[in-house]
C-alpha positions in Angstrom: -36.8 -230.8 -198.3 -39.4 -228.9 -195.9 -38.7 -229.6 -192.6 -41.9 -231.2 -190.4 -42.8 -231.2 -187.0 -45.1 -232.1 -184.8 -45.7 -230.0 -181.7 -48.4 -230.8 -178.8 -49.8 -229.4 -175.3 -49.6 -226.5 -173.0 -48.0 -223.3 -174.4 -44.9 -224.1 -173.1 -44.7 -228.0 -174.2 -45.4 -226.6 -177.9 -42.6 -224.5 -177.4 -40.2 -226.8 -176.0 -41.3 -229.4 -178.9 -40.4 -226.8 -181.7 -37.1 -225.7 -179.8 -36.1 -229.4 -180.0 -37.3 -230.1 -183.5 -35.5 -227.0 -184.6 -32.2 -226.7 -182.3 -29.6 -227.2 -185.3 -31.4 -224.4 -187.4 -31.9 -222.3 -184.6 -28.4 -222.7 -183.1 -26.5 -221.8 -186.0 -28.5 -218.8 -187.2 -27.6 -217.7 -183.5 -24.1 -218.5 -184.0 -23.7 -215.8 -187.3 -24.0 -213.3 -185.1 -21.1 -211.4 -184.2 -19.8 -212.3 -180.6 -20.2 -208.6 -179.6 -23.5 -209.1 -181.0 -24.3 -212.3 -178.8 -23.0 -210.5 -176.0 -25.4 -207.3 -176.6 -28.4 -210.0 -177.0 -27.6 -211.6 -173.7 -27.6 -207.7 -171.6 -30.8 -207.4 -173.5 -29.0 -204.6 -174.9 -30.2 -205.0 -178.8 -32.7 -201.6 -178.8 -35.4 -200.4 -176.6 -38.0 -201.7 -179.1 -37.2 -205.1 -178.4 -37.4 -205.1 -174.9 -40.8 -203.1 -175.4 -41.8 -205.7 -177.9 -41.0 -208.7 -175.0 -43.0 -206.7 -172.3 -46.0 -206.3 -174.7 -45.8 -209.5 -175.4 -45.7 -210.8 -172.1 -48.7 -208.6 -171.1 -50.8 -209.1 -174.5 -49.8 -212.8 -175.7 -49.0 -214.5 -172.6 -49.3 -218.1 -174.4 -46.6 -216.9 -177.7 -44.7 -215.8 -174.9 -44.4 -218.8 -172.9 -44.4 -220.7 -175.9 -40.5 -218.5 -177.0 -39.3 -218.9 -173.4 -39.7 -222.6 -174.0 -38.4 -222.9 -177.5 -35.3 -220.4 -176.4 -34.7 -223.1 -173.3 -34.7 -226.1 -175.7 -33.1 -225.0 -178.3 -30.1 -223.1 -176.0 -30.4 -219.8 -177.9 -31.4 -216.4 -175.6 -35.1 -215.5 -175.5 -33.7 -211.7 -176.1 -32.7 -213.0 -179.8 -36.2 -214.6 -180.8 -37.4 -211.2 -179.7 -35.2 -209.7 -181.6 -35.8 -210.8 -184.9 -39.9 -210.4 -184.4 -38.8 -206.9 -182.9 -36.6 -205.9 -186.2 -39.0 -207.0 -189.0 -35.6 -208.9 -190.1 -37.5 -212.2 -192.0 -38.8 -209.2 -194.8 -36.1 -209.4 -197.1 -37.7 -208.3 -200.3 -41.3 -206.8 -201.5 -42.0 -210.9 -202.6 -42.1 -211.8 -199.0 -44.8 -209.8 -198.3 -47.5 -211.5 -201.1 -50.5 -212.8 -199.8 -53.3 -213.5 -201.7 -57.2 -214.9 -201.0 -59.8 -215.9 -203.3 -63.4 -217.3 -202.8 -65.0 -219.9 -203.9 -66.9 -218.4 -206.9 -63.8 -217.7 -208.7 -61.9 -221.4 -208.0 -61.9 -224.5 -209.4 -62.9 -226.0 -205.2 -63.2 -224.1 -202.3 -61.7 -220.6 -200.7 -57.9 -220.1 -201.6 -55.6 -218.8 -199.9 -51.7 -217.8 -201.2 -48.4 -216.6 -199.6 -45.0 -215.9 -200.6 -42.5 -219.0 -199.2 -39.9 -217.9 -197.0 -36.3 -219.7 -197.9 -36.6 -220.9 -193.8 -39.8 -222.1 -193.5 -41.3 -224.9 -191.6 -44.4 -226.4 -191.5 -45.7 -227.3 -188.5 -48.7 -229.7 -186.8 -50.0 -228.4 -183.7 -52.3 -229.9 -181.2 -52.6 -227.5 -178.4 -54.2 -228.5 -175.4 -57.1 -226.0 -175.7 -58.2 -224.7 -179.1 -58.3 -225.8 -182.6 -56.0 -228.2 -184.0 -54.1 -226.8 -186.8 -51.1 -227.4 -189.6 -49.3 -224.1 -190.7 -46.2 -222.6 -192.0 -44.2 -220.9 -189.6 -40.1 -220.2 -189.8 -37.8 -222.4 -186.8 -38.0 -219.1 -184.5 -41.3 -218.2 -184.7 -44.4 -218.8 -182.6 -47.1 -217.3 -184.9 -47.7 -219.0 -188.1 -47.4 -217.2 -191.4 -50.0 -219.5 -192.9 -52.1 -222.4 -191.9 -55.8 -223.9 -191.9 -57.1 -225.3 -188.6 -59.1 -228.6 -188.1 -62.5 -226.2 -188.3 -61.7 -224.9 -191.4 -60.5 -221.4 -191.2 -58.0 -220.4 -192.9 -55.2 -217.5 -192.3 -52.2 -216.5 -194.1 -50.2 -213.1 -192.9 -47.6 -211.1 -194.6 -45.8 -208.4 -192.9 -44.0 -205.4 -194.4 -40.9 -203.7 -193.3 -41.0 -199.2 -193.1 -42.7 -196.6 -191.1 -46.3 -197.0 -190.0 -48.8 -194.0 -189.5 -48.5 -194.6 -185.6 -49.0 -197.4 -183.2 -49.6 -197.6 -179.5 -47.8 -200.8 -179.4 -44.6 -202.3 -180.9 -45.5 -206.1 -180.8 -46.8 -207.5 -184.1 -50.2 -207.7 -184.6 -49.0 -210.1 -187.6 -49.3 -212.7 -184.3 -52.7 -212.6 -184.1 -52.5 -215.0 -186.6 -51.9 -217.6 -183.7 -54.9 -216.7 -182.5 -57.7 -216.9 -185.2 -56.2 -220.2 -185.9 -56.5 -221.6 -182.1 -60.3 -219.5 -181.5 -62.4 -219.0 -184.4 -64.2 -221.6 -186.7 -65.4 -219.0 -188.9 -64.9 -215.0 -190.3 -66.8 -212.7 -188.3 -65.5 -213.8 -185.1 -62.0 -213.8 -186.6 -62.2 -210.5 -187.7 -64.0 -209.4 -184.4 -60.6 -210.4 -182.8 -58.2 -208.8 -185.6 -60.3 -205.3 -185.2 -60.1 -205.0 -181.0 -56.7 -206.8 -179.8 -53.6 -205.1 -179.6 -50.6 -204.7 -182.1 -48.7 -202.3 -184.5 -46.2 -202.6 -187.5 -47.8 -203.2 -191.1 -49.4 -206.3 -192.3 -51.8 -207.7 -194.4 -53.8 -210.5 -193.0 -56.6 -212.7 -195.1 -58.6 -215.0 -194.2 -61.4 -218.0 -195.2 -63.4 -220.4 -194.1 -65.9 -223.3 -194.7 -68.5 -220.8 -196.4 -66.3 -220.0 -199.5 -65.7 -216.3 -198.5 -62.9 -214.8 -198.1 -61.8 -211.5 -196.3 -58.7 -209.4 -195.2 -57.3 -207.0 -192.3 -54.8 -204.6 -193.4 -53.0 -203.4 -190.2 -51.2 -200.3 -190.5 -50.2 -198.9 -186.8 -53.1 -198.5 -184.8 -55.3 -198.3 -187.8 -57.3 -201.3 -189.3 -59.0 -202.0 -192.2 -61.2 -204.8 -193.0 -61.8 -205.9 -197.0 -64.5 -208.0 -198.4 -64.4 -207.6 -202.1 -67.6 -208.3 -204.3 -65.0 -209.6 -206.9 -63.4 -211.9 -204.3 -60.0 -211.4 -204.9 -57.4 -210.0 -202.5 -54.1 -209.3 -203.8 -51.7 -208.1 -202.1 -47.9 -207.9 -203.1 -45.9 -205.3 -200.6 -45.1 -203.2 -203.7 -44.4 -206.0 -206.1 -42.7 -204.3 -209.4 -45.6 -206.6 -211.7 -48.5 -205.6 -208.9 -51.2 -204.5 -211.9 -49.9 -206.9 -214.0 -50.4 -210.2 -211.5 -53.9 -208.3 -210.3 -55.2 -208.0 -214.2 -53.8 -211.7 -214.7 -55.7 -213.2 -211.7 -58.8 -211.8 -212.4 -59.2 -212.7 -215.7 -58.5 -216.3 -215.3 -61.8 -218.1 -214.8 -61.5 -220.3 -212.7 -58.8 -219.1 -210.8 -56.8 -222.7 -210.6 -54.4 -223.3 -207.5 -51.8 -225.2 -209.7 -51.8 -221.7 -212.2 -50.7 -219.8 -209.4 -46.4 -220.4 -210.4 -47.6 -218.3 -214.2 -48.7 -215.5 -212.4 -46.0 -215.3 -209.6 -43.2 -217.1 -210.8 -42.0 -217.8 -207.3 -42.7 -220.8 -204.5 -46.0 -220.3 -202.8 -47.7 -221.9 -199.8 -51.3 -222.8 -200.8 -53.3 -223.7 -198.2 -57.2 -225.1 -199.0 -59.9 -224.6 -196.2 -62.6 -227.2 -197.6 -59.8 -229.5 -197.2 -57.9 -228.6 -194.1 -54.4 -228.8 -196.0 -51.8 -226.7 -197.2 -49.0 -227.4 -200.0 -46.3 -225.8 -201.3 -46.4 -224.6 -204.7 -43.4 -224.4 -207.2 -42.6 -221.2 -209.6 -44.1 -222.7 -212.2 -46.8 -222.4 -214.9 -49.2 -225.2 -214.1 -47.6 -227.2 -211.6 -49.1 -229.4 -209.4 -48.2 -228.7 -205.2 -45.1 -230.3 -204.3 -46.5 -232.3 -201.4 -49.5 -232.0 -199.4 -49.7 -231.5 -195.4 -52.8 -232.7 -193.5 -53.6 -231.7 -190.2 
């Protein structure tokens, strides 16, 4: 059973909502650690990345970082392990996490879709911030970026992040959390895109994104570099170095029209599907033509 919840206001009330909705989870991932890990996370002693990570944060995404610092409070965990785990890259357990996938309207059966690999701790969430876009989104219990979601405007954005050596980066938080911040600004691509190209960030991620028009388009983040994709096919596929990568690619674009519920044949793995035209995301089983599981509106 996906977990829901609802999470409203200020940075910090969003924060302390989803700290509260997700103590249990939260609290007992915590608790695995090691004590003389607990103890290391406490002294802020984990790595020098992660408290460069926090500082960035602090000075980059001042409203994710309020928004930890709340959900660390509620939920009674330190803010140094949240950081930690954005820090380390450790939610990418295989190359399936990092599958995204976008495709425009002229190749679906309705609409833009977009398509992401389903973490085994995800969340979706409903958020009603007290400035910006309304929005629903699939995020994991200790994370303040979604990895999906679709906000009340109609744009659409779905991250996935790979783990390894980038070419070089200025900065060590994320730029997978801009995320957060197309779905709380933008109404449409090109300002989203705008935002993706000048803000700050690092690691490796793959970031697609559409909208009310149909189209569809992508922002591969690799360091400092970034690359923007709009493909006359419209199809974005990208798998993190998936072992049937040509195989899936050939598959997809050959099906005509590219149906949401076929998704499960290609993939053979739970998806989040989220729809832009209709401001709602699903999650899709491994399986050749099923329908989504349930639907979540905003």
């Amino acid at each position: 059973m996906i977990q829901l919840i609802e999470c409203e206001g200020a940075p910090r009330d969003l924060g302390f909502d989803q700290g509260t909705q997700c103590r249990a989870a939260l609290a007992a991932a915590y608790r695995s650690r090691s004590r003389w890990q607990r103890a290391r996370l406490r002294l802020w002693a984990e790595s020098e990345a992660c408290r460069r990570v926090w500082l960035e944060l602090r000075r980059f995404y001042p409203q994710q970082a309020e928004t930890i610092e709340a959900m660390a409070r509620a939920s009674r965990v330190p803010v140094a392990w949240l950081i930690a785990k954005l820090a380390g890259n450790r939610w990418i357990t295989t190359p399936a996490d990092a599958l995204v996938l976008a495709a425009a309207s002229a190749i679906t059966d309705r609409g833009a879709l977009l398509a992401r690999a389903l973490p085994g701790d995800a969340i979706v969430r409903r958020s009603r911030p007290e400035s910006g876009f309304r929005s629903i989104e699939w995020t994991q219990p200790w994370r303040a970026a979604p990895l999906a979601g679709v906000n009340e405007a109609g744009l659409a954005v779905a991250c996935a992040s790979s783990a390894g050596e980038v070419t070089g980066s200025r900065h060590a938080v994320p730029a997978a959390l801009l995320a957060h911040d197309c779905l709380r600004r933008f109404d449409e691509l090109d300002g989203a895109i705008d935002w993706l190209l000048v803000r700050p960030g690092g690691g490796k991620s793959m970031l697609v994104l559409a909208d009310l028009s149909g189209e569809i388009a992508g922002v591969r983040v690799d360091g400092d570099e970034r690359v923007v994709f709009r493909p006359a096919d419209g199809l974005i596929v990208h798998t993190g170095g998936h072992a049937r990568q040509a195989e899936i690619e050939k598959g997809l674009r050959e099906a005509s029209p590219l149906l949401g519920s076929d998704l499960g044949r290609f993939f053979g793995m739970p998806l989040v599907v989220i729809e832009p035209a209709r401001r709602k995301i699903a999650l899709l089983g491994g399986r050749a033509g099923a329908e989504a599981d349930r639907w979540f509106e905003i």
